[in-house]
PDB file of N, CA, C, O and CB in Angstrom:
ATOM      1  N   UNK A   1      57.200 -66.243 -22.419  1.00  0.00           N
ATOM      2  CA  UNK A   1      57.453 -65.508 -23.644  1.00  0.00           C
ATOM      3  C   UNK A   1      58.424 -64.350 -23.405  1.00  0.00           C
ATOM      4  O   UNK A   1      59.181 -63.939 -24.285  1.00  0.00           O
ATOM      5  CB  UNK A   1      56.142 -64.988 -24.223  1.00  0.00           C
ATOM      6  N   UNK A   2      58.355 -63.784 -22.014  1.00  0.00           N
ATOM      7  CA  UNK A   2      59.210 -62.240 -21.957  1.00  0.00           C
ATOM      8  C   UNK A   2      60.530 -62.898 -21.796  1.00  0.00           C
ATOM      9  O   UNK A   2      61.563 -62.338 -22.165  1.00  0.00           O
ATOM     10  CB  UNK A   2      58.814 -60.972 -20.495  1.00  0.00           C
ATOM     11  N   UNK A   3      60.514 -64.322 -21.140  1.00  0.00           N
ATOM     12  CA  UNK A   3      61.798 -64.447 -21.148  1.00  0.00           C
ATOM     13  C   UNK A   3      62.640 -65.045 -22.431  1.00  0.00           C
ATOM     14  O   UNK A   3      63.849 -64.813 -22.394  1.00  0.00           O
ATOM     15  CB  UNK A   3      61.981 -65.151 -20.072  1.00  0.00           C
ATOM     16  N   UNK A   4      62.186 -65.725 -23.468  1.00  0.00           N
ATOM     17  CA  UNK A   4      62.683 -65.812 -24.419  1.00  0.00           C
ATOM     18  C   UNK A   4      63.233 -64.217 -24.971  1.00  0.00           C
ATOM     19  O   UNK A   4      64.419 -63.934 -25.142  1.00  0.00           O
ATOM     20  CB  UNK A   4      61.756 -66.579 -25.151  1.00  0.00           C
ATOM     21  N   UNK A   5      62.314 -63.478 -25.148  1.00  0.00           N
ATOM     22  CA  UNK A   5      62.552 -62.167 -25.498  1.00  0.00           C
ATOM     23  C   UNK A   5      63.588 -61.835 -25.228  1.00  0.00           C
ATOM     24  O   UNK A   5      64.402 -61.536 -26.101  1.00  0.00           O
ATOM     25  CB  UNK A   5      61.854 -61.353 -25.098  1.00  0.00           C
ATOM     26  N   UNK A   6      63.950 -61.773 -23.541  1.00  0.00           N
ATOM     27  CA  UNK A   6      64.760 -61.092 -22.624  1.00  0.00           C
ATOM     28  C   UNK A   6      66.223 -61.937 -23.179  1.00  0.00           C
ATOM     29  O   UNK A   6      67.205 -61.270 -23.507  1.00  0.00           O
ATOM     30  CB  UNK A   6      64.198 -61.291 -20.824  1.00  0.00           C
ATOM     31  N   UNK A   7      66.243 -63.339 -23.236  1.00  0.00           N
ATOM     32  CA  UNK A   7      67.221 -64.029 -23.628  1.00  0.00           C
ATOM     33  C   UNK A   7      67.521 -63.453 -25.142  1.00  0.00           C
ATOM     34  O   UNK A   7      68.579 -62.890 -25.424  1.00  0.00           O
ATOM     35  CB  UNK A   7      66.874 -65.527 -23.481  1.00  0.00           C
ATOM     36  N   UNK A   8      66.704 -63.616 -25.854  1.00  0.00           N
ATOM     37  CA  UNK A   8      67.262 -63.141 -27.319  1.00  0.00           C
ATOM     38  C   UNK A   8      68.049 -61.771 -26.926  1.00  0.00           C
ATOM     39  O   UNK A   8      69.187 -61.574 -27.351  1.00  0.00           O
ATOM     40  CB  UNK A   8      65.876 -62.813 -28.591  1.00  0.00           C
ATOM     41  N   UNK A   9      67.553 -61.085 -26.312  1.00  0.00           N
ATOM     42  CA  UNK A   9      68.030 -59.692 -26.343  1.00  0.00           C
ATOM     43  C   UNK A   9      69.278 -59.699 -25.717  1.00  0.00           C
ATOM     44  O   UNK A   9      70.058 -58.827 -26.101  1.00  0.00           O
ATOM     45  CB  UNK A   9      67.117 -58.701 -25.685  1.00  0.00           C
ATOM     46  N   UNK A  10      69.626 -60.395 -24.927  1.00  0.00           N
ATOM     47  CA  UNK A  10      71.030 -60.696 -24.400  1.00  0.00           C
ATOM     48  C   UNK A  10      72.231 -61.372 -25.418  1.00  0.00           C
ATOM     49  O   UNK A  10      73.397 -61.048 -25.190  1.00  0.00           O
ATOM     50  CB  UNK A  10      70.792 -61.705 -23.208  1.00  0.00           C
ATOM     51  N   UNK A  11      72.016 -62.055 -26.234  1.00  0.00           N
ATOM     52  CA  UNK A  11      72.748 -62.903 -27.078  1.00  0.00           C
ATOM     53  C   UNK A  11      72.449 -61.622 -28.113  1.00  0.00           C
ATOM     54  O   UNK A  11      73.546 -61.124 -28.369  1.00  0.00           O
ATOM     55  CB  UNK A  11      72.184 -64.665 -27.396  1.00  0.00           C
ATOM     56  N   UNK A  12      71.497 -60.977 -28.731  1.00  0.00           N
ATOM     57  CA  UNK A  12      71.898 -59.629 -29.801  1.00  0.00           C
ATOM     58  C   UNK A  12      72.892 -58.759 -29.389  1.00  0.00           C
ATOM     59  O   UNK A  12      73.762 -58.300 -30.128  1.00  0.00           O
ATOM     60  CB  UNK A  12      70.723 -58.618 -30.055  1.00  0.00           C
ATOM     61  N   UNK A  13      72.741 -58.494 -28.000  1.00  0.00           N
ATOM     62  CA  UNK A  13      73.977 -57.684 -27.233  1.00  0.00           C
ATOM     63  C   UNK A  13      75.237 -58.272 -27.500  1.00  0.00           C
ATOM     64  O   UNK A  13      75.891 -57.799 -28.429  1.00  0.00           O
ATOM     65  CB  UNK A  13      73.861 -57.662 -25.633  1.00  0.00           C
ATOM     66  N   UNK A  14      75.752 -59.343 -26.767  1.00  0.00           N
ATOM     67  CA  UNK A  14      76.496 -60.151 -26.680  1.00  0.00           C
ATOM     68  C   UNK A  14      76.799 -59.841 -28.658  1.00  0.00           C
ATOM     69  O   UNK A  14      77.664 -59.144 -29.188  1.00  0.00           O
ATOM     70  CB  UNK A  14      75.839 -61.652 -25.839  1.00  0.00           C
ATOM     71  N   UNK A  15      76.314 -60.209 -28.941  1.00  0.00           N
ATOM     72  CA  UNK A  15      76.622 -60.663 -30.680  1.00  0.00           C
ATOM     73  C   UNK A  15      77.299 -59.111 -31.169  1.00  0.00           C
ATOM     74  O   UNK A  15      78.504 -59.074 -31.418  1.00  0.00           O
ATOM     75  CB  UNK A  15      74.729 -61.163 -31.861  1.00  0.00           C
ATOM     76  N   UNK A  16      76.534 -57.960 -31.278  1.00  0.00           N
ATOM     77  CA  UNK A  16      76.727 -56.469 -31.305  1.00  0.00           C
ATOM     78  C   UNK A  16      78.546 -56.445 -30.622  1.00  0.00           C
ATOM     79  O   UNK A  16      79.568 -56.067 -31.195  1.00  0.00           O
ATOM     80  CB  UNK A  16      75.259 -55.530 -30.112  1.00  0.00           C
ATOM     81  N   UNK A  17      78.354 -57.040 -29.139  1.00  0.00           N
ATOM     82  CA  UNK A  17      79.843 -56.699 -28.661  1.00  0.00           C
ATOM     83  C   UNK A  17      81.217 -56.865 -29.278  1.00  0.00           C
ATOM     84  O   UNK A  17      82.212 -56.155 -29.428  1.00  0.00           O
ATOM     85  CB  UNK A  17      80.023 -57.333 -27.639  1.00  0.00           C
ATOM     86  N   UNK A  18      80.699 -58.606 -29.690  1.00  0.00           N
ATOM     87  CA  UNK A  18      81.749 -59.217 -30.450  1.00  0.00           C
ATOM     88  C   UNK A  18      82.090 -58.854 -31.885  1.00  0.00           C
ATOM     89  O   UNK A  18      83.274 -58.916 -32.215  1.00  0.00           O
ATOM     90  CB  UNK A  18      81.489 -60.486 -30.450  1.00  0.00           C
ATOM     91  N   UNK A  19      81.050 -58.431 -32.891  1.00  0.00           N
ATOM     92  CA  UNK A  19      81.263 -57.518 -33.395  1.00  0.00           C
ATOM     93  C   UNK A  19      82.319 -56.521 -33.509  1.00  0.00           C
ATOM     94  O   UNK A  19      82.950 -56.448 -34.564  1.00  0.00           O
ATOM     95  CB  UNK A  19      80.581 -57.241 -33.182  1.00  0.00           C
ATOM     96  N   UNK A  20      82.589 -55.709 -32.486  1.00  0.00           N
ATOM     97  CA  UNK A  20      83.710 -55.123 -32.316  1.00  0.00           C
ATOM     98  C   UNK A  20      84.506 -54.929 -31.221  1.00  0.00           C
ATOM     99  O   UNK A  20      84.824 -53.913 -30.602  1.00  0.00           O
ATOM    100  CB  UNK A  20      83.562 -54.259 -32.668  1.00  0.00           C
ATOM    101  N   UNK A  21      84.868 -56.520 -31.047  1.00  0.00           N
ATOM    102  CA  UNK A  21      85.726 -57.025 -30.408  1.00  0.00           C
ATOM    103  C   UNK A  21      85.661 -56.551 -28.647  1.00  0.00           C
ATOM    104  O   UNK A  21      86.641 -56.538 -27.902  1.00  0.00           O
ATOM    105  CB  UNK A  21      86.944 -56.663 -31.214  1.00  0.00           C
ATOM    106  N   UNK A  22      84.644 -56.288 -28.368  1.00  0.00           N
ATOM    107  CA  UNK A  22      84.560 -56.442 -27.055  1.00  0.00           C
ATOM    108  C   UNK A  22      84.243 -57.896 -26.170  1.00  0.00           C
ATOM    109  O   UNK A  22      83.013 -57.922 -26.121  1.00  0.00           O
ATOM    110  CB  UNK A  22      83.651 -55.544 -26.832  1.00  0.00           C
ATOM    111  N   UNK A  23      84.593 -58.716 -25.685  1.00  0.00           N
ATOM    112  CA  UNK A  23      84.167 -59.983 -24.772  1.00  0.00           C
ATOM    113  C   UNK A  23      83.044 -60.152 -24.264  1.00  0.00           C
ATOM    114  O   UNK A  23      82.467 -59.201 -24.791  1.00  0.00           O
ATOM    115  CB  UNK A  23      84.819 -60.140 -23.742  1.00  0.00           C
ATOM    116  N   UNK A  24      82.344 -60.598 -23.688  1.00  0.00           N
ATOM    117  CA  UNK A  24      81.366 -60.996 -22.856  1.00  0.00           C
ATOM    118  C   UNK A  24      82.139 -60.850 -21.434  1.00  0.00           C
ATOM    119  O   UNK A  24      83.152 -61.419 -21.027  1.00  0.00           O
ATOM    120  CB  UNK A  24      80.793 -62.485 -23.249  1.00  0.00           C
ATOM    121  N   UNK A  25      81.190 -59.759 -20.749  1.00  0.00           N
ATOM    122  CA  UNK A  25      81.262 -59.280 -19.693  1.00  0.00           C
ATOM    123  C   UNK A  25      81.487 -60.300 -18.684  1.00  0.00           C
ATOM    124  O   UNK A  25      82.552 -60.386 -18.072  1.00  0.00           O
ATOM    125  CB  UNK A  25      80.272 -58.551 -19.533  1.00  0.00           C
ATOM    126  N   UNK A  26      80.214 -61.297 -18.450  1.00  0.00           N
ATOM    127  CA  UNK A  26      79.750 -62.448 -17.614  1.00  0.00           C
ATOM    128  C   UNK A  26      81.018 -63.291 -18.140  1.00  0.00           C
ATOM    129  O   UNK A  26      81.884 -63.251 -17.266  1.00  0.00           O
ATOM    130  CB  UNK A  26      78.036 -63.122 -17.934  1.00  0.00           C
ATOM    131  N   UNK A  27      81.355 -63.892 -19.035  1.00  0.00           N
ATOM    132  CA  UNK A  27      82.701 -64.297 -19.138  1.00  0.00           C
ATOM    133  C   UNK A  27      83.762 -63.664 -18.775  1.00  0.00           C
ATOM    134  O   UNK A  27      84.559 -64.505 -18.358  1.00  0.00           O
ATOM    135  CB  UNK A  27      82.940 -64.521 -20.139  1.00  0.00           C
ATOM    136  N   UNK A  28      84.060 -62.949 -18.733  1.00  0.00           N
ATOM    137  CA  UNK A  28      85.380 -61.997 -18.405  1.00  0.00           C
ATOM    138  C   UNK A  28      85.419 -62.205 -16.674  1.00  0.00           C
ATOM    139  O   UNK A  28      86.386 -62.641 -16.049  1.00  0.00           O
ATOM    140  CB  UNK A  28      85.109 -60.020 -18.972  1.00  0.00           C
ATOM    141  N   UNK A  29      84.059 -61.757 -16.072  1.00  0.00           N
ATOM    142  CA  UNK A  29      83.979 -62.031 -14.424  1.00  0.00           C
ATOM    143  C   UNK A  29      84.448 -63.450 -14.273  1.00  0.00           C
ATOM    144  O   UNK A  29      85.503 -63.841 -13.774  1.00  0.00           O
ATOM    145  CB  UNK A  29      82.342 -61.877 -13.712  1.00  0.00           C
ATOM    146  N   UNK A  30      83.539 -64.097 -14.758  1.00  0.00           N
ATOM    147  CA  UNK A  30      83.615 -66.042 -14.456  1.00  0.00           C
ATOM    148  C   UNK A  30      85.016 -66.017 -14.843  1.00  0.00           C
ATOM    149  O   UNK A  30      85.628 -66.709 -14.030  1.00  0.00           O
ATOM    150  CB  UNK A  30      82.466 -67.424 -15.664  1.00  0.00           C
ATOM    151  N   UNK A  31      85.892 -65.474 -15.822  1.00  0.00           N
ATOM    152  CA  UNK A  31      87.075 -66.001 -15.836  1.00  0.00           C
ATOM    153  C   UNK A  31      88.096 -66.083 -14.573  1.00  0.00           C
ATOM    154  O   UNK A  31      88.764 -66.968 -14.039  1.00  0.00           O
ATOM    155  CB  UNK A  31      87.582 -65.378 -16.783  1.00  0.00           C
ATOM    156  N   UNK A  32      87.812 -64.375 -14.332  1.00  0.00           N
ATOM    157  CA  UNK A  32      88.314 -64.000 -13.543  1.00  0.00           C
ATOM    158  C   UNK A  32      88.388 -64.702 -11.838  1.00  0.00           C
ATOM    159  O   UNK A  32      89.356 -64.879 -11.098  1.00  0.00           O
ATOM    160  CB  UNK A  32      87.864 -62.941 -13.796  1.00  0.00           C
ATOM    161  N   UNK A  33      86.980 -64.968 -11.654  1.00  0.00           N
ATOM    162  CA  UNK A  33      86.568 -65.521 -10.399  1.00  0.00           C
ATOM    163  C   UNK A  33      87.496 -66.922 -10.243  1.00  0.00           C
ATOM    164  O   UNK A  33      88.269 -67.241  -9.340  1.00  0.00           O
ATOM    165  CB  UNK A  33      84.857 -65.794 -10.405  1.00  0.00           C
ATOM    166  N   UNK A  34      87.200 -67.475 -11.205  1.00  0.00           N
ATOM    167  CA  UNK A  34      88.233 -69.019 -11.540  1.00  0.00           C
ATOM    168  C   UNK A  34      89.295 -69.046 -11.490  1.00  0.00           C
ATOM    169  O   UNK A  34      89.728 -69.370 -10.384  1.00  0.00           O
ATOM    170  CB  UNK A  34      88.295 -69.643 -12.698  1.00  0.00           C
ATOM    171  N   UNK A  35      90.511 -68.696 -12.758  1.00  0.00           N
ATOM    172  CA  UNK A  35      91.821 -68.189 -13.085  1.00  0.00           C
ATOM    173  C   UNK A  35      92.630 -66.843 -12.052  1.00  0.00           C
ATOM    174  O   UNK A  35      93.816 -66.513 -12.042  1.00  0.00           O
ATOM    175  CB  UNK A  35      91.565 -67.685 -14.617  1.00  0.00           C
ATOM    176  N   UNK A  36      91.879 -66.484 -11.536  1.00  0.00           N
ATOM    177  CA  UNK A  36      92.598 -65.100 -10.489  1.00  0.00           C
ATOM    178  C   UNK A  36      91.240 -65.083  -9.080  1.00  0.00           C
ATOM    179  O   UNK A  36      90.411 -64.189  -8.910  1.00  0.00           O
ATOM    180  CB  UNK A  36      92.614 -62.906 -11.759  1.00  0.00           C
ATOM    181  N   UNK A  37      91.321 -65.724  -8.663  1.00  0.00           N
ATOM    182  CA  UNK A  37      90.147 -65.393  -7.472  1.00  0.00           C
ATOM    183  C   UNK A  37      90.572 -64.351  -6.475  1.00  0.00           C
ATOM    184  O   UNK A  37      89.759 -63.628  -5.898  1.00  0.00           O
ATOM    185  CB  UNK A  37      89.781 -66.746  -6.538  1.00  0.00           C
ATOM    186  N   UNK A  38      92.269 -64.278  -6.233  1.00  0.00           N
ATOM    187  CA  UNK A  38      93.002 -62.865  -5.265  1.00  0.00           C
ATOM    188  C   UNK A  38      92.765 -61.405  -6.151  1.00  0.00           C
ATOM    189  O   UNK A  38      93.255 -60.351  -5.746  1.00  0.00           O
ATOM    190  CB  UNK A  38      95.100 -63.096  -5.054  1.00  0.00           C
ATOM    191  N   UNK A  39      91.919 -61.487  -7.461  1.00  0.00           N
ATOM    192  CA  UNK A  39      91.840 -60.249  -7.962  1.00  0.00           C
ATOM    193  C   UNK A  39      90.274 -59.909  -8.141  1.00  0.00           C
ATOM    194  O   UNK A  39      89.486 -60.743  -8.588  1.00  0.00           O
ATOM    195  CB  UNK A  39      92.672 -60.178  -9.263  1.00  0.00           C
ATOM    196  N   UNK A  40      89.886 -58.582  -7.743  1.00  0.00           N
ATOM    197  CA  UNK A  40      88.540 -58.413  -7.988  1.00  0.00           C
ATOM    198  C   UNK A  40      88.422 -58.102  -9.278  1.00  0.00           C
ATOM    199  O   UNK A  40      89.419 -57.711  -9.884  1.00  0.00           O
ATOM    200  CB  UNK A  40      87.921 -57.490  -7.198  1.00  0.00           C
ATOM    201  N   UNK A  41      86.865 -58.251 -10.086  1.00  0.00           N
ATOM    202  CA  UNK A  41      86.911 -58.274 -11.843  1.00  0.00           C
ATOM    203  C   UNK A  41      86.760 -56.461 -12.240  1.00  0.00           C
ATOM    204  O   UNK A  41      86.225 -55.615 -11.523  1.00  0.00           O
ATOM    205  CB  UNK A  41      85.157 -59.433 -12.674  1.00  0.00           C
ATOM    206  N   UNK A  42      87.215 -56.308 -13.183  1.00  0.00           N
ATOM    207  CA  UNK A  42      87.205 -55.134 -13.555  1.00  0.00           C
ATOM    208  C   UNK A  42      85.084 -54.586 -13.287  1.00  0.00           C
ATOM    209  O   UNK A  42      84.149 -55.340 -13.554  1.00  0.00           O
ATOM    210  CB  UNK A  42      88.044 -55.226 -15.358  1.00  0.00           C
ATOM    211  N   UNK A  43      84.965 -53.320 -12.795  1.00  0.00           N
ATOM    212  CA  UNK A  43      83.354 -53.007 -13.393  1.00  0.00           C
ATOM    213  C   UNK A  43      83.114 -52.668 -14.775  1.00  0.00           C
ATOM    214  O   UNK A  43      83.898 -52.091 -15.529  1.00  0.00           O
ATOM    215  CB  UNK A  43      82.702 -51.797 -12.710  1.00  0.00           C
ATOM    216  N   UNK A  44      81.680 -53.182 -15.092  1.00  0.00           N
ATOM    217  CA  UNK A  44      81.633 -53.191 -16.756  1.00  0.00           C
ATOM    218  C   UNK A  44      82.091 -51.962 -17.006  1.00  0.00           C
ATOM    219  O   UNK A  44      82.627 -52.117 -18.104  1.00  0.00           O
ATOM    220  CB  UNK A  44      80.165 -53.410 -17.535  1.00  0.00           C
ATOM    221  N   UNK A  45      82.251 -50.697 -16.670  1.00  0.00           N
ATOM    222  CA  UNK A  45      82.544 -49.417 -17.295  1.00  0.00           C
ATOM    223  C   UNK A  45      84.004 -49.649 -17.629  1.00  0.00           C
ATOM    224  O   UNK A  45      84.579 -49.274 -18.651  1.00  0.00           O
ATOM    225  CB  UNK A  45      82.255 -48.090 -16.341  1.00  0.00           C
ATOM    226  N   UNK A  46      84.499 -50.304 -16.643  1.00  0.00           N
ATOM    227  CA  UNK A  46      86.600 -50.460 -16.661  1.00  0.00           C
ATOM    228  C   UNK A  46      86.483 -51.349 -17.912  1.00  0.00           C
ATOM    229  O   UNK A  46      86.660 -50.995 -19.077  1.00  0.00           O
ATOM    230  CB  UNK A  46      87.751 -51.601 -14.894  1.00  0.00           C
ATOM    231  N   UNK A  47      86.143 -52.595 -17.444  1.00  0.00           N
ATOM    232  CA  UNK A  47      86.376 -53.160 -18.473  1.00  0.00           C
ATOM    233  C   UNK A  47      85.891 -52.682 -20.197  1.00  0.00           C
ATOM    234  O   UNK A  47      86.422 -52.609 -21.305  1.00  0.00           O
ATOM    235  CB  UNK A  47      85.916 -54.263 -18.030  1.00  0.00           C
ATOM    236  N   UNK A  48      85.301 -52.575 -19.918  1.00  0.00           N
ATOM    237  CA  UNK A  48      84.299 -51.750 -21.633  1.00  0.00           C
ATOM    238  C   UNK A  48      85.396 -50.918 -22.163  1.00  0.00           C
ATOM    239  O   UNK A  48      85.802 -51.082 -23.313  1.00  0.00           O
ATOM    240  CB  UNK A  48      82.560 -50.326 -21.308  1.00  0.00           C
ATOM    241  N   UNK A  49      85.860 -50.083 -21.414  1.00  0.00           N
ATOM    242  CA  UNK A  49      87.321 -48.979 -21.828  1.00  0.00           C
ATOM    243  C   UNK A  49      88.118 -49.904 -21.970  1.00  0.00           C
ATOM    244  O   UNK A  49      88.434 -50.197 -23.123  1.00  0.00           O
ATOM    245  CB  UNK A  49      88.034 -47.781 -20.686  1.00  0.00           C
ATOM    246  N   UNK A  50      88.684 -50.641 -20.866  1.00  0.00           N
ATOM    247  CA  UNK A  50      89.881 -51.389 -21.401  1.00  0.00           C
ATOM    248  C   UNK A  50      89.783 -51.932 -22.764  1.00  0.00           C
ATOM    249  O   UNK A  50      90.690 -51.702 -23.565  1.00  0.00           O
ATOM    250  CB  UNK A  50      90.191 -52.502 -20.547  1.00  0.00           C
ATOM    251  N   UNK A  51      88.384 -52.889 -23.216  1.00  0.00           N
ATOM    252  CA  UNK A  51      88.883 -53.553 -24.471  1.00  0.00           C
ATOM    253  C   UNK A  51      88.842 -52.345 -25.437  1.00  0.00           C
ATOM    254  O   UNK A  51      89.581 -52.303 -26.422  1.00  0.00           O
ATOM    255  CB  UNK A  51      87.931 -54.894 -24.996  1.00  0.00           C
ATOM    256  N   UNK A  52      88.152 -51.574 -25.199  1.00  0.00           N
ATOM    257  CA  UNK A  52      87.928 -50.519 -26.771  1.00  0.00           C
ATOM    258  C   UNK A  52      89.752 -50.411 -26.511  1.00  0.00           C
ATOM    259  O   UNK A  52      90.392 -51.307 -27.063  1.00  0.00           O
ATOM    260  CB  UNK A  52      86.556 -48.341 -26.667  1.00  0.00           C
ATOM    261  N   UNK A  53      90.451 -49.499 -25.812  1.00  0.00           N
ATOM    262  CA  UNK A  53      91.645 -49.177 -25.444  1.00  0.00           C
ATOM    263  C   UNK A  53      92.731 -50.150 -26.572  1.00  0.00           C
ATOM    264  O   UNK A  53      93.371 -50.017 -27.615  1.00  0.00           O
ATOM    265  CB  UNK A  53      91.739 -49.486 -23.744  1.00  0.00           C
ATOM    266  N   UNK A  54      92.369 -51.274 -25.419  1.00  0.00           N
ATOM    267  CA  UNK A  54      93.285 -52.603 -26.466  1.00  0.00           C
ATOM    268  C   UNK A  54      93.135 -52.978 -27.872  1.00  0.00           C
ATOM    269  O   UNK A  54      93.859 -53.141 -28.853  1.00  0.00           O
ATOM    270  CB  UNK A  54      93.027 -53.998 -25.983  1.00  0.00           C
ATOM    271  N   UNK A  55      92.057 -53.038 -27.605  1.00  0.00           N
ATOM    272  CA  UNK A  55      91.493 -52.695 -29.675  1.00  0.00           C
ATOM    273  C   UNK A  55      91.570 -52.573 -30.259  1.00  0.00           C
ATOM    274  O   UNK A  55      91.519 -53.362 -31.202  1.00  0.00           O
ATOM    275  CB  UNK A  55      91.100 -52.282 -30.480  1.00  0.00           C
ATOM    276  N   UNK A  56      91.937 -50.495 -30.270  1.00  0.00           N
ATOM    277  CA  UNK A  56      91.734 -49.556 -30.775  1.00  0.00           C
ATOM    278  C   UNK A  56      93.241 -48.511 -31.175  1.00  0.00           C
ATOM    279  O   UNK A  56      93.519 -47.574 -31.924  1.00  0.00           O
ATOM    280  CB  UNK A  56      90.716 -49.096 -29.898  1.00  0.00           C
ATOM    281  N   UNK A  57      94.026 -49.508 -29.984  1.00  0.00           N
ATOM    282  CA  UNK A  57      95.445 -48.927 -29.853  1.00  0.00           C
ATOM    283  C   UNK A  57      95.690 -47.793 -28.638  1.00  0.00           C
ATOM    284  O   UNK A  57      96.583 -46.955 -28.515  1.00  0.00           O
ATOM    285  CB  UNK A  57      95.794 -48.223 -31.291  1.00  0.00           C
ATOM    286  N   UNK A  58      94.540 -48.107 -27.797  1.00  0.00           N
ATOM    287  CA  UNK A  58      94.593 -46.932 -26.690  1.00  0.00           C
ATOM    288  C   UNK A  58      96.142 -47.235 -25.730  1.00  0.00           C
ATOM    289  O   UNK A  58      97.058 -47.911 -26.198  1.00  0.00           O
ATOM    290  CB  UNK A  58      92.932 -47.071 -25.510  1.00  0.00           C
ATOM    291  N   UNK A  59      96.183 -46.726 -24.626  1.00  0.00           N
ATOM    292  CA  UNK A  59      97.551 -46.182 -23.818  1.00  0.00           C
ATOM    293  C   UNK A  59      98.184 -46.029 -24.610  1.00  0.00           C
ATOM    294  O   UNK A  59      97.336 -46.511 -25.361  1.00  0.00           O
ATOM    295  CB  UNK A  59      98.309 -46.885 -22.852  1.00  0.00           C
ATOM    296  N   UNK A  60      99.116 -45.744 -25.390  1.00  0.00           N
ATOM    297  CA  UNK A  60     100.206 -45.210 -26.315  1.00  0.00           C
ATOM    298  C   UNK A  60     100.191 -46.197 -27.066  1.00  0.00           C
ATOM    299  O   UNK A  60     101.164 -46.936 -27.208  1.00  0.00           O
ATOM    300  CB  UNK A  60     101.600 -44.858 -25.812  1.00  0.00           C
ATOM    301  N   UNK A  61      99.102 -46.344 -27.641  1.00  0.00           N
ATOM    302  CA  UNK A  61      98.835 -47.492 -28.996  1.00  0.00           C
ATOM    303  C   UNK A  61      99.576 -48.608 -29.048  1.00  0.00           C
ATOM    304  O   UNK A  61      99.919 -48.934 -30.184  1.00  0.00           O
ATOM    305  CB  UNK A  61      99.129 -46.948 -30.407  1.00  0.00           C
ATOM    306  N   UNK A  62      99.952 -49.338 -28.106  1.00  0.00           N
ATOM    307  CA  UNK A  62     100.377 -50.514 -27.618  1.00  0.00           C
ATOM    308  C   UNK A  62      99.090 -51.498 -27.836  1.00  0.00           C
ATOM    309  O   UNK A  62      98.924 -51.928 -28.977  1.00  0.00           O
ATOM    310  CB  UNK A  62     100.884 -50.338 -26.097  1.00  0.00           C
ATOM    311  N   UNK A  63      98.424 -51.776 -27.095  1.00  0.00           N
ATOM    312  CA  UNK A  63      97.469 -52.117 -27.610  1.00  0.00           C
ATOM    313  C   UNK A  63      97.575 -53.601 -26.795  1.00  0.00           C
ATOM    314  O   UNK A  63      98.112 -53.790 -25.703  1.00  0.00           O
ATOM    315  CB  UNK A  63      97.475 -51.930 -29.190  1.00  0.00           C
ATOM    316  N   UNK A  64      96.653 -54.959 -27.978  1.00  0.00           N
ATOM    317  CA  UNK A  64      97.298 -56.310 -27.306  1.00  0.00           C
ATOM    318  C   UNK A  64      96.953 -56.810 -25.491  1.00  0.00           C
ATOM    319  O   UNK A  64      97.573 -57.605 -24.784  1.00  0.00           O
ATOM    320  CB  UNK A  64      99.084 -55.988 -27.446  1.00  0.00           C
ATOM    321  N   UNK A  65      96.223 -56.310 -25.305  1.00  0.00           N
ATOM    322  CA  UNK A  65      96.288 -56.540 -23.555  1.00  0.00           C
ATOM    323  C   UNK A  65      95.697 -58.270 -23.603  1.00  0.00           C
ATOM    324  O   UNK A  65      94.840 -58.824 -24.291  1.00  0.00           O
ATOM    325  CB  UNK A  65      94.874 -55.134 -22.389  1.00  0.00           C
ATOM    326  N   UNK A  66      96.617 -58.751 -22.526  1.00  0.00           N
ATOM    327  CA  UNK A  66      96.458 -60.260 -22.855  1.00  0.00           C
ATOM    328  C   UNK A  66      96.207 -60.444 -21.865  1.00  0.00           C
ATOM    329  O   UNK A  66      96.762 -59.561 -21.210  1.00  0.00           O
ATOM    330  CB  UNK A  66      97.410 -61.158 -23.373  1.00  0.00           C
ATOM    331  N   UNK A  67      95.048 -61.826 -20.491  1.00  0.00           N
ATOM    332  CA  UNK A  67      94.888 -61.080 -19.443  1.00  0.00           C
ATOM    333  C   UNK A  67      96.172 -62.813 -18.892  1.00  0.00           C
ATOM    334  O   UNK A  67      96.879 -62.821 -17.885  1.00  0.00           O
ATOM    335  CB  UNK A  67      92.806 -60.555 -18.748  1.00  0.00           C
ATOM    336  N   UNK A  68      96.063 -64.034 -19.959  1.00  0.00           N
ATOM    337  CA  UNK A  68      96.836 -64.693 -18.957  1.00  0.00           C
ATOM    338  C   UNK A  68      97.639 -65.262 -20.074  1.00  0.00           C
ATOM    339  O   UNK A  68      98.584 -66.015 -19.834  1.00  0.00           O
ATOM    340  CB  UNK A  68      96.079 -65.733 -17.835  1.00  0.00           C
TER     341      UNK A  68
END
């Protein structure tokens, strides 16, 4: 039962993120690990800034960060 719980509560997160346009973390790594294995993955704090950043219009409101 805690783990259904625990699962729902991960996919509300997940759902909340996308919401406003943040990715799935665990996706973003797995991408990374696959598509770039010579690069280590951003930590959730980097990454979390980066998408708000890209988003939002952060570095000089450029924005758009595309990773491939």
């Amino acid at each position: 039962m805690f783990k259904k719980i625990a699962k729902a509560g991960k996919y509300l997160g997940q759902m909340a993120n996308l919401m406003v346009g943040i990715p799935d973390y665990d996706n973003y790594v797995q991408h990374v690990k696959l598509k770039h294995p010579d690069q280590e993955p951003m930590t959730y704090e980097e990454f979390f800034k980066e998408r708000q950043e890209a988003r939002y219009g952060g570095k000089g409101g450029t924005g758009g960060f595309r990773c491939c």
